[in-house]
N, C-alpha and C positions, 0 to 999 in steps of 0.2 A: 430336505429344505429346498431342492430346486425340483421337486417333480413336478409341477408344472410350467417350468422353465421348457421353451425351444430353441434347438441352436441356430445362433444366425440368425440371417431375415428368414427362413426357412417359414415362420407362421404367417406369411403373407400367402401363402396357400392353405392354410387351414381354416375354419368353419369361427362362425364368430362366438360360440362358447367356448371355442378353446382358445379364442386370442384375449378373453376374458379371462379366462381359469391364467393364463400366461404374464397377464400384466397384474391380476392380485398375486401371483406365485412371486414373481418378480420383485414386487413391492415388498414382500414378508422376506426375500432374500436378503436385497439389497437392506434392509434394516438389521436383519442377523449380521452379514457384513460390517456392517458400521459397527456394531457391538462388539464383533470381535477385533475390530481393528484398533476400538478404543480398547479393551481390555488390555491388547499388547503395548499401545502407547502409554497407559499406566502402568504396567506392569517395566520396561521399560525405565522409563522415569523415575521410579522410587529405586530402582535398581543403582541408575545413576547418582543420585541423590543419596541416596545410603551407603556406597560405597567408603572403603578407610578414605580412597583418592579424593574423595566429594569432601569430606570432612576437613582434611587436612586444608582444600583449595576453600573452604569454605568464605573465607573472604574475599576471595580474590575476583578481578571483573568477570573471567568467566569462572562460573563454579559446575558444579555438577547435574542444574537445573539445565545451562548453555549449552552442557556436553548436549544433554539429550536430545534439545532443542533441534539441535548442529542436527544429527544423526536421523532425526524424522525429518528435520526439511527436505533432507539429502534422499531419502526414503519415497517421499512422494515429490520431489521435484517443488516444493514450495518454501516459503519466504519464513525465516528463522521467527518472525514474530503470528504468523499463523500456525507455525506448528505450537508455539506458545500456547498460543487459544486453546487449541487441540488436546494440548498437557493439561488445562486446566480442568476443562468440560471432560474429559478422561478421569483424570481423578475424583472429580464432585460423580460421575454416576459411577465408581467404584466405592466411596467412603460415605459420600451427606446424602445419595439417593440410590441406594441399591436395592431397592426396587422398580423402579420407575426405567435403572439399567438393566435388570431380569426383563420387563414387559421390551426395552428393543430388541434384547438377545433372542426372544420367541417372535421378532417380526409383529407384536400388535400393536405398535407404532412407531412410528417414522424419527430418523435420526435428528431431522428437524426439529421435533416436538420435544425431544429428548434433552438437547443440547439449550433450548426455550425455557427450560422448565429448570436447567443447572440455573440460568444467570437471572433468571426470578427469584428463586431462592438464594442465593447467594448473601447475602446482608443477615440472615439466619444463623448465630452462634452458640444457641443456647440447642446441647446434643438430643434431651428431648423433645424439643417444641419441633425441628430437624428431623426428627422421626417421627411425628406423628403425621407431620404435613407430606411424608414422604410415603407412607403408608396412606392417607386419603386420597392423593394425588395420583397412586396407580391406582385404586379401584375407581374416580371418576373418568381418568383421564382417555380411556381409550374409547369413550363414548363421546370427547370433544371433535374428532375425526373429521366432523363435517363443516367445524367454525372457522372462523375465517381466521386468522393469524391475532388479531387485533384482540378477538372472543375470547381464542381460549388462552390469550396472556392474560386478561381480565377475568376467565372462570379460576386463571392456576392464580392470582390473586385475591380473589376472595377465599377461596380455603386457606391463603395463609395468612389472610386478616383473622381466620378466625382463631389462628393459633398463638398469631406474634402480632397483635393491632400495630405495632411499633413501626415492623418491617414495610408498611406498605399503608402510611398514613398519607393521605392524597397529596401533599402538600411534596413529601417527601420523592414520591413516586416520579412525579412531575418534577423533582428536581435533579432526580437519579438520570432522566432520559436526556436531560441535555445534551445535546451535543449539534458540532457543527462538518457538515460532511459537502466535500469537494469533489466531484466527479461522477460521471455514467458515463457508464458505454456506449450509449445514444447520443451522448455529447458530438456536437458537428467540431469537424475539424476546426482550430482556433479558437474555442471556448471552453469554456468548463462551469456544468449545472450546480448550483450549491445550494443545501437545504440546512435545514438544523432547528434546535430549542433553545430559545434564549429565557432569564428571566426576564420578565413582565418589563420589568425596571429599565433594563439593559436595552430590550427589544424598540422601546418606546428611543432611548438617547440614539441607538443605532438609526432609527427610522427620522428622526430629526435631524440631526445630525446630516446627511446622504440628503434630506432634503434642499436644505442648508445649501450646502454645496451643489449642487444640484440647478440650485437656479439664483446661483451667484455669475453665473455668464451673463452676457446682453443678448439682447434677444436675434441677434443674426448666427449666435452662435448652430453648427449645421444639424446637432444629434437631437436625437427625440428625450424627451424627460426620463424616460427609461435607461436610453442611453448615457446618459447623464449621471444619472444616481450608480448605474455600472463602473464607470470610469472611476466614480468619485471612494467608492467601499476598496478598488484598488489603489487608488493616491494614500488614502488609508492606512494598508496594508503596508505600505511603502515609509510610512513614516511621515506623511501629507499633510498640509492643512487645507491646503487650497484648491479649486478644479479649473484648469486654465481654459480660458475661449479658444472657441476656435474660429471664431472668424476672421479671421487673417485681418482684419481694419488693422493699420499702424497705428492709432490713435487709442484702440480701445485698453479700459484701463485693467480689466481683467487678466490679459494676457500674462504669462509665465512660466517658469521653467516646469517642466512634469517632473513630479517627488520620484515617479517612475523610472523616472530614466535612471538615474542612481542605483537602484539598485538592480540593474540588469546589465552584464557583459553581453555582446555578441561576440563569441568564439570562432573563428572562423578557420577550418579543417585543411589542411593540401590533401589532393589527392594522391599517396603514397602510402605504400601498408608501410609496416613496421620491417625492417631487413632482418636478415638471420642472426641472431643472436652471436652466433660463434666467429661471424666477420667482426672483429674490431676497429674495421674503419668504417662500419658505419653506412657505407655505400649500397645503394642497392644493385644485384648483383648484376651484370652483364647479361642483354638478351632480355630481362623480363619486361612486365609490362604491368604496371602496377594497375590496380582496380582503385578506385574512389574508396577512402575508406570513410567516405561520410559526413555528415556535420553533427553538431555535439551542442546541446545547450543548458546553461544549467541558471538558476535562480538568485543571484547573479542567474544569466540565462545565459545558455552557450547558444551559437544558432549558424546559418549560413549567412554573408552578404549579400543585400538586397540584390545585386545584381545575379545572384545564381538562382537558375531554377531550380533544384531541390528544396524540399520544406526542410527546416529545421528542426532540433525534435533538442526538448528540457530533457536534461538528465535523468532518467526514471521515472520519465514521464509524458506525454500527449504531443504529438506534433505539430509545429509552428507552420503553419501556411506562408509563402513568400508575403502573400498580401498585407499579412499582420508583422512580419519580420519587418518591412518597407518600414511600416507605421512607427516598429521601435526606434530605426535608426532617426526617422524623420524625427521622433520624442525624444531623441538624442542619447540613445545608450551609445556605453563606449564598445567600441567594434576593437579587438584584439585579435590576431593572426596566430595560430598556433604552430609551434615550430614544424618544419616540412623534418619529419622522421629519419630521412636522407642525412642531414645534417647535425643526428643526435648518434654519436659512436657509443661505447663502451665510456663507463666514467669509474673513476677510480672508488668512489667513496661507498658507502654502505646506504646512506640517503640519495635518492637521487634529486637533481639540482634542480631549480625553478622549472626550466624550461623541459626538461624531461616529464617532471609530475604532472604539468600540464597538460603535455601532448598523451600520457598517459590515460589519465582522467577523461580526454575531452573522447578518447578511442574508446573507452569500457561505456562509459554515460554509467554502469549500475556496478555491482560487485557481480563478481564473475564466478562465484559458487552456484552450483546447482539450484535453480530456483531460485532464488535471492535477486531483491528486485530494490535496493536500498543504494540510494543516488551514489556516485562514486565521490563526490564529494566529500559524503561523510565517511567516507573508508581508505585503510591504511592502503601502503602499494608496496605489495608483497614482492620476492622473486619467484619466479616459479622454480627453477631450481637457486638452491640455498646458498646465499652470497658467500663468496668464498671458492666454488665449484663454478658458481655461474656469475656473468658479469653484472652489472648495474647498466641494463640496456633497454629500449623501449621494445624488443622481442623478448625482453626475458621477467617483466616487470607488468604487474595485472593488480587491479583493485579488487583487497578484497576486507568487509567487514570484520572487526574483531570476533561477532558472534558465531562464525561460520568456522 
C-alpha cells in the first residue's frame, strides 16, 4: 500500500516521475487509511452500543452511543460532536453502502467522495432501492474523479433519482440543504462571514425586513447601507426591533437604546492564576509572581475593559478586538469584574458558589476535555479530583461537558 510512498521530505531530491508515482501512492494510502480508520470507529461503536452496559443505560443522557463518542474524540483530539459525524458516516459505509466502503479501502477514491456519497443517500430507507444505488454508485463513481464537488453530488443524485424519485425530488433537495452557517477562518479579526439557504419566503421577509431597518436612521447617520443592514440582522438576533442612529444630533428621533447591549456581559479577568488547591486560604503563595490569566468572554460575552490592551476573546470562540470591545461598552453592555482567585479559598459545599463558578467559567472559556471546544457556559464544573478527597476550589474545579 505505500510502495510508492518516500520518507520525509526526502523526494524533493528525486526525479519528477517519482514525486508523481509518490503523490498518486500517497493519495491511494491515505484513502486506505481513512477506511481503516472508519472500520475501527464502527466497529468500536456497535461494540459500545451493543454492550449488556449500553442496554441497561439505555435511557439515560449518556448511553452507549456518548461512551463511544467520549472515547474517539479523546482518540483523535476532536470535539464529542465530530466524532459523532465520524460514527455515522462510519456505519452508513459499513451497513447502507458497503461497497462504495470496499472501493475506499482499495484507495480508488478519496475519503471525501466517500463520506459525500453516505449523507446523499441517507433519506434512502427502503434495503433494496439502498442496494441497488449502492451497487451503481461504485461502478460509476470512481470515474467522477475529475468533477468538481458540486458535479459529482449531482452525478451521485441522479442515480438515486433513478431508484428512489422520492429521495431527491428538486424541491425537496433544495430544502434538505438549508442551512445557515457563521464563520471562516479568513474571517478578520472582529467579524464573522455568514452564508446559508433560506426558503424563498423567508429570504425575501429577511431581506425586507434588514431593509426596513436599515434606513429607518436620518440621513447623518455615519455607516454605509451595508453597514446598516449589519447592525440591524444583529439587533435581530438580540431580540430588536429597532436600529438606533448614530448621529449623535440630541434632537434626532431615531435615537435609542441598542437591543445589543442586553444581551452581552463584559467579564472582566484579574490578572492572578488560580492558587494551589491544597492551601485553604486561598492565598497565593509567597515569592510568586503570577501571569495574566487572561480575559474571558462569552455571549452574554465575556471580554476585557475598554481601557486594556489585550483583545478579548467569546467563549469558544473568535477574538474581540479592543476597538469593537470600546464599541460595546459605548452600546452599553454591562461590564462585570470577575472575582480576583486570590480571594476565592476552599468552600465547604459540593456546588461551588456564584462567585467561584464564575471565575471558573470565565478561566476555561471551553470544556477542558481533550479536543472538546463546547463554550464553558454550557458545561457542568467538575472537581478534578473527587469532592470529598479534594476541596471545592478554583485549582481544583474545570469545566467540563456532560458528553465527554
Amino acid at each position: 500500500m505505500f510502495e510508492e510512498t518516500l520518507p520525509g521530505w526526502t523526494t524533493l531530491a528525486t526525479d519528477d516521475a517519482t514525486l508523481i508515482d509518490t503523490i498518486t501512492g500517497s493519495a491511494r494510502a491515505e484513502a486506505t487509511a481513512a477506511a481503516n480508520r472508519f472500520a475501527a470507529i464502527a466497529e468500536l461503536t456497535e461494540r459500545r452500543c451493543q454492550s449488556d452496559l449500553a442496554k441497561e443505560r439505555e435511557l439515560w443522557a449518556c448511553d452507549g452511543w456518548d461512551s463511544a463518542a467520549a472515547e474517539i474524540a479523546a482518540a483523535q483530539t476532536i470535539s464529542h460532536r465530530a466524532a459523532t459525524t465520524l460514527m455515522h458516516q462510519a456505519l452508513a459505509l459499513r451497513h447502507r453502502l458497503p461497497k462504495i466502503g470496499e472501493l475506499l479501502a482499495a484507495g480508488a477514491i478519496t475519503a471525501k467522495m466517500a463520506t459525500t456519497l453516505t449523507w446523499r443517500t441517507h433519506l434512502i430507507e427502503d434495503v433494496a432501492v439502498l442496494d441497488a444505488v449502492d451497487t451503481e454508485l461504485a461502478e460509476d463513481v470512481t470515474d467522477w474523479g475529475p468533477l468538481a464537488s458540486a458535479k459529482m453530488e449531482s452525478a451521485a443524485d441522479a442515480v438515486i433519482d433513478r431508484h428512489d424519485p422520492a429521495a431527491v425530488l428538486a424541491h425537496r433537495r433544495a430544502v434538505r440543504s438549508r442551512d445557515v452557517q457563521l464563520g471562516n477562518q479568513d474571517d478578520d479579526t472582529g467579524t464573522t462571514s455568514l452564508w446559508g439557504r433560506l426558503l424563498a419566503t423567508d429570504g425575501e421577509l429577511l431581506k425586507r425586513r434588514l431593509d426596513a431597518m436599515a434606513k429607518s436612521v436620518c440621513r447623518d447617520d455615519p455607516r454605509s447601507l451595508g453597514e446598516r443592514r449589519s447592525d440591524a440582522l444583529g439587533i435581530l438576533a438580540a431580540g430588536g426591533e429597532s436600529l438606533p442612529c448614530r448621529c449623535d444630533e440630541p434632537d434626532c428621533p431615531n435615537t435609542g437604546k441598542d437591543a445589543r447591549a442586553e444581551a452581552i456581559v463584559i467579564n472582566v479577568l484579574t490578572n492572578h492564576h488560580p492558587t494551589d488547591p491544597s492551601d485553604p486560604t486561598g492565598v497565593t503563595p509567597t515569592g510568586t509572581d503570577p501571569a495574566p490569566a487572561g480575559t474571558a468572554a462569552t455571549p452574554e460575552t465575556d471580554s476585557a475593559p475598554p481601557s486594556c490592551a489585550p483583545a478579548a476573546v467569546i467563549a469558544g470562540g473568535p477574538a474581540i478586538p479592543a476597538a469593537l470591545l470600546a464599541e460595546l461598552a459605548r452600546m452599553g453592555a454591562l461590564t462585570r469584574v470577575v472575582p480576583d482567585p486570590a480571594t476565592l479559598g476552599a468552600e465547604s459545599g459540593y456546588r461551588p458558589s456564584t462567585r467561584l463558578a464564575r471565575f471558573v467559567r470565565s478561566r476555561d472559556l471551553t470544556c477542558c476535555f481533550t479536543g472538546c471546544d463546547r463554550p464553558a457556559e454550557h458545561c457542568d464544573l467538575d472537581h478534578s479530583i473527587p469532592y470529598g478527597r479534594g476541596p471545592t476550589h478554583p485549582g481544583n474545579m474545570k469545566c467540563l461537558c456532560r458528553k465527554q
